[in-house]
PDB file with SEQRES, HELIX, SHEET and CRYST1 records, atoms N, CA, C and O in Angstrom:
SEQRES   1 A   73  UNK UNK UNK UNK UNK UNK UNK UNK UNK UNK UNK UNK UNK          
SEQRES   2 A   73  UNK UNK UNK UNK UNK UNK UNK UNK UNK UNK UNK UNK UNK          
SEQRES   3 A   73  UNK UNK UNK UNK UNK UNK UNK UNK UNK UNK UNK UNK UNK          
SEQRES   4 A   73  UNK UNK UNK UNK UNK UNK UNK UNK UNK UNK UNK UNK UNK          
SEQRES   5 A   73  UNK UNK UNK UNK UNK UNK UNK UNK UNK UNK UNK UNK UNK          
SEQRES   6 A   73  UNK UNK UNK UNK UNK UNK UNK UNK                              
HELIX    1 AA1 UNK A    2  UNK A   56  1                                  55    
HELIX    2 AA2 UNK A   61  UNK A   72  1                                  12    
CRYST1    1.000    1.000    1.000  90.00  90.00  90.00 P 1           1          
ATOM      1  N   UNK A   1     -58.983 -27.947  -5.931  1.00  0.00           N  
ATOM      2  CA  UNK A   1     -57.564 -28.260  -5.886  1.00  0.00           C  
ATOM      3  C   UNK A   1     -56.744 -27.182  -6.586  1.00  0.00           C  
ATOM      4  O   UNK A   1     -55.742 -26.614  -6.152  1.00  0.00           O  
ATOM      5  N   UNK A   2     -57.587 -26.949  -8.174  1.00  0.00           N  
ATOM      6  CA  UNK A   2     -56.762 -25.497  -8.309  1.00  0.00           C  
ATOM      7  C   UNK A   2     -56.387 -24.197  -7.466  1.00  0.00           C  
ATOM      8  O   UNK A   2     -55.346 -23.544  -7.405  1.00  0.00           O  
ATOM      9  N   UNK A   3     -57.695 -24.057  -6.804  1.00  0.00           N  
ATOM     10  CA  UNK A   3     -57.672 -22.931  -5.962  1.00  0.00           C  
ATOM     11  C   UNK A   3     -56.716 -22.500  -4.720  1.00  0.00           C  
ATOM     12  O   UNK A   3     -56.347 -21.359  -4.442  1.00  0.00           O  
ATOM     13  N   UNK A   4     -56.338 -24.014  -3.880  1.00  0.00           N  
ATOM     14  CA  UNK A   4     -55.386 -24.149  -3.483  1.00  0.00           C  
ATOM     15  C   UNK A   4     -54.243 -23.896  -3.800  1.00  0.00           C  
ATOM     16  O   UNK A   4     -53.705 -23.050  -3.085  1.00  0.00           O  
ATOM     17  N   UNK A   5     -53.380 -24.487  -4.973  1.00  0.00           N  
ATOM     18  CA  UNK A   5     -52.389 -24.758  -5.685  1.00  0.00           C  
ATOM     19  C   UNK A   5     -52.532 -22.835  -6.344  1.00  0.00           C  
ATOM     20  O   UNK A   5     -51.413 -22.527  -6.756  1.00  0.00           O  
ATOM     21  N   UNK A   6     -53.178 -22.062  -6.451  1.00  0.00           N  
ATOM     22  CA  UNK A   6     -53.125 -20.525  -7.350  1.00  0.00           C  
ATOM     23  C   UNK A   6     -52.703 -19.943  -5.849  1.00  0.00           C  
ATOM     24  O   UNK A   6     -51.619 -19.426  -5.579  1.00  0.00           O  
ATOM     25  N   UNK A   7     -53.857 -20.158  -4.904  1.00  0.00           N  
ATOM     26  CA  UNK A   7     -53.618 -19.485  -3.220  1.00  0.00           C  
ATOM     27  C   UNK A   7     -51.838 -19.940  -2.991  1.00  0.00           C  
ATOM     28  O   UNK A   7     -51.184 -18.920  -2.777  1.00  0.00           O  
ATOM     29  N   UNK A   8     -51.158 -20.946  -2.994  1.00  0.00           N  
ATOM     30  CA  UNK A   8     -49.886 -21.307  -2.658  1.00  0.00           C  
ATOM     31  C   UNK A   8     -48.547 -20.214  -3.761  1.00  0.00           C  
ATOM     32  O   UNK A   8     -47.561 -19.589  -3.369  1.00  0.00           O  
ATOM     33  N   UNK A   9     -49.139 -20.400  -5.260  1.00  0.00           N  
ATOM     34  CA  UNK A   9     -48.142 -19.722  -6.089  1.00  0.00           C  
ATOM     35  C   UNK A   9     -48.087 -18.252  -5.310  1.00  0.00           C  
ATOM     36  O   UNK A   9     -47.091 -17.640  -4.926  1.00  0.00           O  
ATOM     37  N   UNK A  10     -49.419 -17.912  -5.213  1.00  0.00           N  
ATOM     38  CA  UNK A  10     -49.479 -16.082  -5.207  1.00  0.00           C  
ATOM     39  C   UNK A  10     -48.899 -15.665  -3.810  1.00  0.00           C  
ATOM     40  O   UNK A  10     -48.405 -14.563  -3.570  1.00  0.00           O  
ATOM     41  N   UNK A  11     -49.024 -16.670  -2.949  1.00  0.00           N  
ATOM     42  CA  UNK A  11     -48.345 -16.510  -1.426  1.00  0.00           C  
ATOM     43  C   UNK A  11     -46.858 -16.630  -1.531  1.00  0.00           C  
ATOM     44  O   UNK A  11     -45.992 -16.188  -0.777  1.00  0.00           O  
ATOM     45  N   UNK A  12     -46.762 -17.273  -2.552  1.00  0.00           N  
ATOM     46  CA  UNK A  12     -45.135 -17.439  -2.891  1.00  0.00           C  
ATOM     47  C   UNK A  12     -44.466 -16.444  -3.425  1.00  0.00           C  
ATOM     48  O   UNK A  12     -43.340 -16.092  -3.074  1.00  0.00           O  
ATOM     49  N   UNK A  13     -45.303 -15.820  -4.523  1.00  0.00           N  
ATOM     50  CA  UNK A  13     -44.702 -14.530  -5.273  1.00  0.00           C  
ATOM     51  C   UNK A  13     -44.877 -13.383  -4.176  1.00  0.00           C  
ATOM     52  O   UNK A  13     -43.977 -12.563  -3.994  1.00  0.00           O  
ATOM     53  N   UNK A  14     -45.861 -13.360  -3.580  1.00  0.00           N  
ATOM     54  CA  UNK A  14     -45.854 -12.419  -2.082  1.00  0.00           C  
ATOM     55  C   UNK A  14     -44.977 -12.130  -1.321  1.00  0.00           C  
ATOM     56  O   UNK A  14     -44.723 -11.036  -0.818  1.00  0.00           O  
ATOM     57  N   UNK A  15     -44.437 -13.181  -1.197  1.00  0.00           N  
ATOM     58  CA  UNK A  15     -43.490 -13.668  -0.184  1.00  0.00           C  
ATOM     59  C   UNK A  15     -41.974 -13.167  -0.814  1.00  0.00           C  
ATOM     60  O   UNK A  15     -41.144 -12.547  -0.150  1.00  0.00           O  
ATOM     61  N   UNK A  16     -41.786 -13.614  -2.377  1.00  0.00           N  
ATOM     62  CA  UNK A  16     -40.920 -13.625  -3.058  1.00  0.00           C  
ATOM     63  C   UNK A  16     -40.422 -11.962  -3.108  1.00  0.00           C  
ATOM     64  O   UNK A  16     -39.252 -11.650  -2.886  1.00  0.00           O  
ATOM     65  N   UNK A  17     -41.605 -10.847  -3.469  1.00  0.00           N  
ATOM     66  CA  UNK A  17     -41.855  -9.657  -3.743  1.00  0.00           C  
ATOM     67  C   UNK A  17     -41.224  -9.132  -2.333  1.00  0.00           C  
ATOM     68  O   UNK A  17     -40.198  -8.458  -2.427  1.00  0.00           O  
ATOM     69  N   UNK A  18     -41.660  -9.341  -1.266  1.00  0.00           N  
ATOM     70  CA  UNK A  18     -41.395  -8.560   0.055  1.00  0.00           C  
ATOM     71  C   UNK A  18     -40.073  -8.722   0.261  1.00  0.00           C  
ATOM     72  O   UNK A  18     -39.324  -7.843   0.687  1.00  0.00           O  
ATOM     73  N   UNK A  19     -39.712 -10.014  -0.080  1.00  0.00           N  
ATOM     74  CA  UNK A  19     -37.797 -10.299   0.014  1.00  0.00           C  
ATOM     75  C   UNK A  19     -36.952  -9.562  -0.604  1.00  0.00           C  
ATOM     76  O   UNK A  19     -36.048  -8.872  -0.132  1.00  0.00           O  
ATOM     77  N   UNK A  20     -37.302  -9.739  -1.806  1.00  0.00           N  
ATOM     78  CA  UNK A  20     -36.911  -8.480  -2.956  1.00  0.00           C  
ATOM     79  C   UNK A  20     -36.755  -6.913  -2.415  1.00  0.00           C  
ATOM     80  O   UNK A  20     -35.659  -6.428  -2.133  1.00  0.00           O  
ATOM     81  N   UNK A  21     -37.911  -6.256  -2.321  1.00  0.00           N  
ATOM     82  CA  UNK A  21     -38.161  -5.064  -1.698  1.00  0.00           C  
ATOM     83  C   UNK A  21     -36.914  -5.032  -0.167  1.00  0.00           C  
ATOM     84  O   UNK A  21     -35.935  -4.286  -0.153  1.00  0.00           O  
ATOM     85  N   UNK A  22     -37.250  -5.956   0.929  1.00  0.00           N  
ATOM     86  CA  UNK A  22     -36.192  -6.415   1.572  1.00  0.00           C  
ATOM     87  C   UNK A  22     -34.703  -5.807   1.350  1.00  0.00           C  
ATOM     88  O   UNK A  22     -34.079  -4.795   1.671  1.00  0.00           O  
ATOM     89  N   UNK A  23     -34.462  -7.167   0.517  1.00  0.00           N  
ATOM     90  CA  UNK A  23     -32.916  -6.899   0.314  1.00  0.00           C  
ATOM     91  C   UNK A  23     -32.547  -5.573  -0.863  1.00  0.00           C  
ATOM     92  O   UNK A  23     -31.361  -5.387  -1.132  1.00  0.00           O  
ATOM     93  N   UNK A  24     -33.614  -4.693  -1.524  1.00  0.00           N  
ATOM     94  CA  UNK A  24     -32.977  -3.870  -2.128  1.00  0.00           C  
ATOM     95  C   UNK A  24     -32.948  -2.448  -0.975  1.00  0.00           C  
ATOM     96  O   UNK A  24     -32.554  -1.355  -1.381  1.00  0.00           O  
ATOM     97  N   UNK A  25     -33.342  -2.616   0.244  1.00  0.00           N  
ATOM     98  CA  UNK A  25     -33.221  -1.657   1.340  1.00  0.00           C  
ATOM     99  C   UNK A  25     -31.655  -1.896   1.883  1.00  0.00           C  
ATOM    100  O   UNK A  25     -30.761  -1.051   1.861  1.00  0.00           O  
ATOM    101  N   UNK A  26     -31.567  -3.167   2.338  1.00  0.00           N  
ATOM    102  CA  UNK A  26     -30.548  -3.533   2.488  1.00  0.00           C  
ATOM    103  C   UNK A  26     -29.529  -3.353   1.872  1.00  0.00           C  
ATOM    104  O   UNK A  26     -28.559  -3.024   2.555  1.00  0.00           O  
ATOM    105  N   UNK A  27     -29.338  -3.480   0.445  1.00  0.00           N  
ATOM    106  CA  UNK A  27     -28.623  -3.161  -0.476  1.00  0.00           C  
ATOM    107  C   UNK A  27     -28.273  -2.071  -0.294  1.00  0.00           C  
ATOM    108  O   UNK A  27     -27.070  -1.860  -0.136  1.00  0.00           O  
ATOM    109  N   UNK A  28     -29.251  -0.968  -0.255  1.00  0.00           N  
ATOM    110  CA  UNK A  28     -28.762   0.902  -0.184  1.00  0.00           C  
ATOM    111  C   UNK A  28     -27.997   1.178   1.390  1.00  0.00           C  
ATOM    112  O   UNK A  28     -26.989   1.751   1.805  1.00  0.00           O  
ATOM    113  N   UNK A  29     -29.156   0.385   1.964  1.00  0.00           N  
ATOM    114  CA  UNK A  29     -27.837   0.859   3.584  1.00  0.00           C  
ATOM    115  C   UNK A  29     -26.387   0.594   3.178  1.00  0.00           C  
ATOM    116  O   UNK A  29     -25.519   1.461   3.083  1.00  0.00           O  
ATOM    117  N   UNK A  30     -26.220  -0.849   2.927  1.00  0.00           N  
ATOM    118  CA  UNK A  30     -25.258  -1.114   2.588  1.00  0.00           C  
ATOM    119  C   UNK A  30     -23.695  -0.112   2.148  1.00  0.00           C  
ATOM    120  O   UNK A  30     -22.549   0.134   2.525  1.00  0.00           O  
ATOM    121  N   UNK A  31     -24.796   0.206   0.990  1.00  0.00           N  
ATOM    122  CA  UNK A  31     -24.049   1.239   0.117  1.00  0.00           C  
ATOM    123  C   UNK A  31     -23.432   2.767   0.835  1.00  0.00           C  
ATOM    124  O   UNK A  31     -22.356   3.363   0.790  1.00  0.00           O  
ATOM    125  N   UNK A  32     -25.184   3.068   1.707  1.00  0.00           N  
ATOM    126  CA  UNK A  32     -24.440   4.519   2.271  1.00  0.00           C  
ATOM    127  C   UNK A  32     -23.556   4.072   3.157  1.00  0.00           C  
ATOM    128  O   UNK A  32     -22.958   5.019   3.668  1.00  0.00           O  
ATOM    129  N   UNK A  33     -23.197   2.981   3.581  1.00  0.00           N  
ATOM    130  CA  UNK A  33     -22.350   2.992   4.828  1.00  0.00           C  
ATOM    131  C   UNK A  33     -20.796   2.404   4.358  1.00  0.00           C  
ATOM    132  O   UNK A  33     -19.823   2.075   5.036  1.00  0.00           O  
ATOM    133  N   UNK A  34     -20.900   2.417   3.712  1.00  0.00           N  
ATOM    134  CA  UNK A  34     -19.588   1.839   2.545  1.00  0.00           C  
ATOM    135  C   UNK A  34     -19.139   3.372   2.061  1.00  0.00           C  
ATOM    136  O   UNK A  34     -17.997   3.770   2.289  1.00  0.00           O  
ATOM    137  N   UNK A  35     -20.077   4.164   1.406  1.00  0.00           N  
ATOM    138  CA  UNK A  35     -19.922   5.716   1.141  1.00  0.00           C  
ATOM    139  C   UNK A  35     -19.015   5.852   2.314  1.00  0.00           C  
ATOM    140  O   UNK A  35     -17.836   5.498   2.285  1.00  0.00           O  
ATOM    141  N   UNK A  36     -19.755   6.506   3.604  1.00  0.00           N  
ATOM    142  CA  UNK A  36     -18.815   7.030   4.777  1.00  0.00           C  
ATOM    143  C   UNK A  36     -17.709   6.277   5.058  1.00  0.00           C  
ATOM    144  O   UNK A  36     -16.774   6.939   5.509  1.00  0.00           O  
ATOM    145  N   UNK A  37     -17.519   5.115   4.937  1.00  0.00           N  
ATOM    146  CA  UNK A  37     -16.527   4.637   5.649  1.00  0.00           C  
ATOM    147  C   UNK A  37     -15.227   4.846   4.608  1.00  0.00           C  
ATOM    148  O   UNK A  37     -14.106   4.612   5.058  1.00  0.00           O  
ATOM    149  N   UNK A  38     -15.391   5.332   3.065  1.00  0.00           N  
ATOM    150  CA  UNK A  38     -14.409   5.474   2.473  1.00  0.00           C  
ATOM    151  C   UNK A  38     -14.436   7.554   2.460  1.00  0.00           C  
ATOM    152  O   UNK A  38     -13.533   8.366   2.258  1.00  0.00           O  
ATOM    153  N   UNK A  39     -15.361   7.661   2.659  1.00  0.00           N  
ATOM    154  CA  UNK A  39     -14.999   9.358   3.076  1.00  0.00           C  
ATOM    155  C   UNK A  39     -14.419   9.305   4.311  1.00  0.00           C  
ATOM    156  O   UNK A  39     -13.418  10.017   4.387  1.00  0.00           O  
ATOM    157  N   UNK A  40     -14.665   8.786   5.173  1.00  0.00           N  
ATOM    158  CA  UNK A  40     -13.674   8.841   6.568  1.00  0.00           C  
ATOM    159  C   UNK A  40     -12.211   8.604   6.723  1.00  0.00           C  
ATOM    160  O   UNK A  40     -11.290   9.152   7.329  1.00  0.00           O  
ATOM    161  N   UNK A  41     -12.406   7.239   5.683  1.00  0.00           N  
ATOM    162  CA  UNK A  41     -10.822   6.773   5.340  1.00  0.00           C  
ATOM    163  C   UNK A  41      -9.952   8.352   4.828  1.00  0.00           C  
ATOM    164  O   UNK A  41      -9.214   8.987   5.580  1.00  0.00           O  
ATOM    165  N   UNK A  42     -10.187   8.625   3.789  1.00  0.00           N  
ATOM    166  CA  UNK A  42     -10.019   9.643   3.275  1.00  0.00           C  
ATOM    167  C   UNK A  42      -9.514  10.973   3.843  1.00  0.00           C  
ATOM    168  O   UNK A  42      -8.427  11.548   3.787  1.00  0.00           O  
ATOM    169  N   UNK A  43     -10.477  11.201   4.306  1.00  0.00           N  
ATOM    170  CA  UNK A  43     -10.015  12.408   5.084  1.00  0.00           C  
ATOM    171  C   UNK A  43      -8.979  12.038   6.454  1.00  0.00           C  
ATOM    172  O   UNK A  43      -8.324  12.907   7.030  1.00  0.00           O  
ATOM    173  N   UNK A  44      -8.977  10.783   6.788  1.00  0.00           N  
ATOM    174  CA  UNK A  44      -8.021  10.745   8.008  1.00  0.00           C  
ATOM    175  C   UNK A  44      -6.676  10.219   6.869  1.00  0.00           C  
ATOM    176  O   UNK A  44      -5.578   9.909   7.333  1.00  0.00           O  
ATOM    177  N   UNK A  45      -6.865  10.194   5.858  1.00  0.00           N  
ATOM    178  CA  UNK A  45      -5.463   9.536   5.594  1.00  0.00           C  
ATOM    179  C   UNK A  45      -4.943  11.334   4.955  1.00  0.00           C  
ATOM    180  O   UNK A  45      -3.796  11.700   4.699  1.00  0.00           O  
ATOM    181  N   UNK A  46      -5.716  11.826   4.891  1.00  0.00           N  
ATOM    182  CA  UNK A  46      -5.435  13.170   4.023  1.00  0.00           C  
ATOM    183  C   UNK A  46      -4.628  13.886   5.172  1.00  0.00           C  
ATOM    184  O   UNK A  46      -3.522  14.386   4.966  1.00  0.00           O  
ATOM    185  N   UNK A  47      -5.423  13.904   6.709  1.00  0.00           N  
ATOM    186  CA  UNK A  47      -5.409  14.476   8.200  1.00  0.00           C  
ATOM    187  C   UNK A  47      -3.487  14.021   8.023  1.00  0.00           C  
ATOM    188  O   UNK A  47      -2.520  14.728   7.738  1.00  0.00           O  
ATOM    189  N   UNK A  48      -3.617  12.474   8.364  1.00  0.00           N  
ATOM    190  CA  UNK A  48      -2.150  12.101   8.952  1.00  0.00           C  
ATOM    191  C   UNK A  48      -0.972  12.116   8.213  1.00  0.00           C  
ATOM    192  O   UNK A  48       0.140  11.840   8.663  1.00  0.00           O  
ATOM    193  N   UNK A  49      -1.327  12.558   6.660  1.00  0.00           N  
ATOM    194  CA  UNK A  49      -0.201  13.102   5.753  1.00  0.00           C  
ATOM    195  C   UNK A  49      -0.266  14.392   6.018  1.00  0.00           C  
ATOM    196  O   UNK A  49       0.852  14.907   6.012  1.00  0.00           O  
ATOM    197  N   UNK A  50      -1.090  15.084   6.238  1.00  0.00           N  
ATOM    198  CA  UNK A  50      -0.691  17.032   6.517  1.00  0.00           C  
ATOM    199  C   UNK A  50       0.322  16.946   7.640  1.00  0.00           C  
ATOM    200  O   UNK A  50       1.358  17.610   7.629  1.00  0.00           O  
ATOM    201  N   UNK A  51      -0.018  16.083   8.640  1.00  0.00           N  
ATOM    202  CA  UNK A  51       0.393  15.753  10.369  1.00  0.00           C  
ATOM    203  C   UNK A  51       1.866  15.627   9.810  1.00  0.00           C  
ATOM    204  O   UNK A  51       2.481  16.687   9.921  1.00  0.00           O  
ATOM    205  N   UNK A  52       2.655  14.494   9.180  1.00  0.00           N  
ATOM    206  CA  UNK A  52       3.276  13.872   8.944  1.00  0.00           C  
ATOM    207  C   UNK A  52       4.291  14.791   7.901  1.00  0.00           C  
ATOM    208  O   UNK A  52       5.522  14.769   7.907  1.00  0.00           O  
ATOM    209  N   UNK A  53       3.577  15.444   7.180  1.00  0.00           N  
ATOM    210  CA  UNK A  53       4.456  16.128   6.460  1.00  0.00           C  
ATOM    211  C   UNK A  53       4.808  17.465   7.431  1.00  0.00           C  
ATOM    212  O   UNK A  53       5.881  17.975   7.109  1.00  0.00           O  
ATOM    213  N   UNK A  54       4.072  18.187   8.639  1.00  0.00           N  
ATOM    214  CA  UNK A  54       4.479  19.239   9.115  1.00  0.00           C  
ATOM    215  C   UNK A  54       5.524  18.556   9.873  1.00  0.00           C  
ATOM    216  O   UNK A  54       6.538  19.075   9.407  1.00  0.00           O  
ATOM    217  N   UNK A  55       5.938  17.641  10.826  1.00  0.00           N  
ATOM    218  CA  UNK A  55       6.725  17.306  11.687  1.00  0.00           C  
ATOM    219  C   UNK A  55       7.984  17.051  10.681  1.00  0.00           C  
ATOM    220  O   UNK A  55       9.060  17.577  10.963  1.00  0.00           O  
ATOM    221  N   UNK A  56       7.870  16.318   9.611  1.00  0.00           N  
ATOM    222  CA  UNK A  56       9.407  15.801   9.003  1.00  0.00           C  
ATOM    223  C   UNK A  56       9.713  17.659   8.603  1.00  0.00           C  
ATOM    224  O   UNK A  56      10.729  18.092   9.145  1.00  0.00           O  
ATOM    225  N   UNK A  57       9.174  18.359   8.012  1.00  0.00           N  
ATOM    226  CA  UNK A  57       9.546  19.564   7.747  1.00  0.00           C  
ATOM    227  C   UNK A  57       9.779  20.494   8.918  1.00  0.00           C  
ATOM    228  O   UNK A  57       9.943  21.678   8.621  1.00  0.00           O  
ATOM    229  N   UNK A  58       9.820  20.191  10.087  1.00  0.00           N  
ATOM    230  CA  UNK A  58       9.388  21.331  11.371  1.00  0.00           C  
ATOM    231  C   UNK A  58      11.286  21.623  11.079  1.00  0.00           C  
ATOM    232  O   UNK A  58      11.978  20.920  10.342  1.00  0.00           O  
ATOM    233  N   UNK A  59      11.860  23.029  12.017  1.00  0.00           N  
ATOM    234  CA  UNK A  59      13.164  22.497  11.620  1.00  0.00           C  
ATOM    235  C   UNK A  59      13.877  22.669  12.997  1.00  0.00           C  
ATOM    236  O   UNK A  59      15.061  23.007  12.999  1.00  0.00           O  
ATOM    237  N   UNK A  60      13.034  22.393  14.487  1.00  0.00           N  
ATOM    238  CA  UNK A  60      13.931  21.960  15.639  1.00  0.00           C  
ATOM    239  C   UNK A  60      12.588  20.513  15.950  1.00  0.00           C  
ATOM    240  O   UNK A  60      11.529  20.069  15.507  1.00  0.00           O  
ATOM    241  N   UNK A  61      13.779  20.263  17.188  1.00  0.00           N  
ATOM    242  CA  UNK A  61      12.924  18.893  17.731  1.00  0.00           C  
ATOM    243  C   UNK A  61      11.826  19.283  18.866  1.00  0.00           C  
ATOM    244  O   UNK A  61      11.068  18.476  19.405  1.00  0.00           O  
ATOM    245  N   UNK A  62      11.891  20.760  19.139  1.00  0.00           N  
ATOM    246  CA  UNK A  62      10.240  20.960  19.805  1.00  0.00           C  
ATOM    247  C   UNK A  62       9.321  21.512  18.896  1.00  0.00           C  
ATOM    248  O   UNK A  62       8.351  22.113  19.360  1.00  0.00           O  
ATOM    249  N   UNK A  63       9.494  21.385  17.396  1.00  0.00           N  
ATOM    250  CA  UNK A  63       8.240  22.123  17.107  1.00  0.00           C  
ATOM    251  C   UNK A  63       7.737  20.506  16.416  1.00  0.00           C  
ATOM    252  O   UNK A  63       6.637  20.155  15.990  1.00  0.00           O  
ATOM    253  N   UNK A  64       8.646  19.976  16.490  1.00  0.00           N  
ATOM    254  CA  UNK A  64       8.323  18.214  15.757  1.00  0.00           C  
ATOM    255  C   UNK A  64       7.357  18.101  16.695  1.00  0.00           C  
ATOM    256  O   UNK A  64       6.181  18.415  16.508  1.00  0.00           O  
ATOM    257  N   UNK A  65       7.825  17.645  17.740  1.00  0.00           N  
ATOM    258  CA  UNK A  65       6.839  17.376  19.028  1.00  0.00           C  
ATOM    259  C   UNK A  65       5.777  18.500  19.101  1.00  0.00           C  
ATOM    260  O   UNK A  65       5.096  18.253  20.096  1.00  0.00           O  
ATOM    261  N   UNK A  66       5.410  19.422  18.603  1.00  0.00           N  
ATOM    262  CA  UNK A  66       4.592  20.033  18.872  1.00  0.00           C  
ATOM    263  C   UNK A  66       3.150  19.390  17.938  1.00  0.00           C  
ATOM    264  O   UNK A  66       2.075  18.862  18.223  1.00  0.00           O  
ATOM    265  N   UNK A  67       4.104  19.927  16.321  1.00  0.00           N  
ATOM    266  CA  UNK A  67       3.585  19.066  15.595  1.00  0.00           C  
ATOM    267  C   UNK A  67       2.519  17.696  15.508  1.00  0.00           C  
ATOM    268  O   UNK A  67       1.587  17.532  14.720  1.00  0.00           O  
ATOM    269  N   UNK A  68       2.889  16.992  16.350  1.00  0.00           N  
ATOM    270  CA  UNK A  68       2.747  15.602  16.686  1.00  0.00           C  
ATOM    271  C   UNK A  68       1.827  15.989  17.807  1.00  0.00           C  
ATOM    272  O   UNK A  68       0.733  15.424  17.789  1.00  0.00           O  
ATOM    273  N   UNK A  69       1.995  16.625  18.532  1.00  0.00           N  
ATOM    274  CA  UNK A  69       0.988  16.637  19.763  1.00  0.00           C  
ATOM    275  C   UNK A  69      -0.492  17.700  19.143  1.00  0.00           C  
ATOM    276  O   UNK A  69      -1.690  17.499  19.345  1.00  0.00           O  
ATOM    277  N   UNK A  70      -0.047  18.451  18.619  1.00  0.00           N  
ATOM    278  CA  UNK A  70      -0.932  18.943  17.765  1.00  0.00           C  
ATOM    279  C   UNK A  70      -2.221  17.758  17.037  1.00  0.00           C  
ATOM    280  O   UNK A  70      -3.432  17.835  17.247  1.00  0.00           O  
ATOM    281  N   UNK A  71      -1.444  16.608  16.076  1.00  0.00           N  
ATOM    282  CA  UNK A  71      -1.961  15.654  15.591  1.00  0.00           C  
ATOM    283  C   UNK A  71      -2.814  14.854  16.602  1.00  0.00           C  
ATOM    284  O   UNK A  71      -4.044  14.836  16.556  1.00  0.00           O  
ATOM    285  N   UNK A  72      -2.168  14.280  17.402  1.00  0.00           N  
ATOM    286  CA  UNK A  72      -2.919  13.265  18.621  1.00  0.00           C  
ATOM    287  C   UNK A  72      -4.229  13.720  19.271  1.00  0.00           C  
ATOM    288  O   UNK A  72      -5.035  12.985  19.842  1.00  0.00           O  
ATOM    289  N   UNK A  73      -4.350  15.508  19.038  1.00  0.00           N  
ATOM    290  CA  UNK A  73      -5.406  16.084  19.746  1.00  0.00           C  
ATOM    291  C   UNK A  73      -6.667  15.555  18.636  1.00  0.00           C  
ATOM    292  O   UNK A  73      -7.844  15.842  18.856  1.00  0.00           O  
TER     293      UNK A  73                                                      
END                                                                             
């Protein structure tokens, strides 16, 4: 009956161990993909203020539009 009841704990901590291991993989994807998605943010918010600041500064209304079409590409 012990032998049973030791076979059940250690299948449990087995079990327990692989989940663990599991979710600390999970955990790191997690993380790198949280990384990029705030470097992406980043650089496009950096992109549409350069965009944004050349058009309000352009000083006719075709280089605005150029500006801007420039951006959209």
């Amino acid at each position: 009956m012990v032998t049973g009841f030791e076979n059940i704990q250690k299948l449990g901590k087995d079990n327990m161990d692989v989940a663990m291991q599991s979710f600390g993989a999970f955990s790191k994807g997690m993380q790198a993909i949280s990384a990029e998605v705030a470097d992406y943010s980043k650089k496009s918010m950096e992109d549409s203020s350069a965009a944004i600041e050349k058009m309000v500064s352009a000083k006719s209304l075709d280089k605005a539009m150029e500006a801007q079409a420039d951006f959209a590409r």
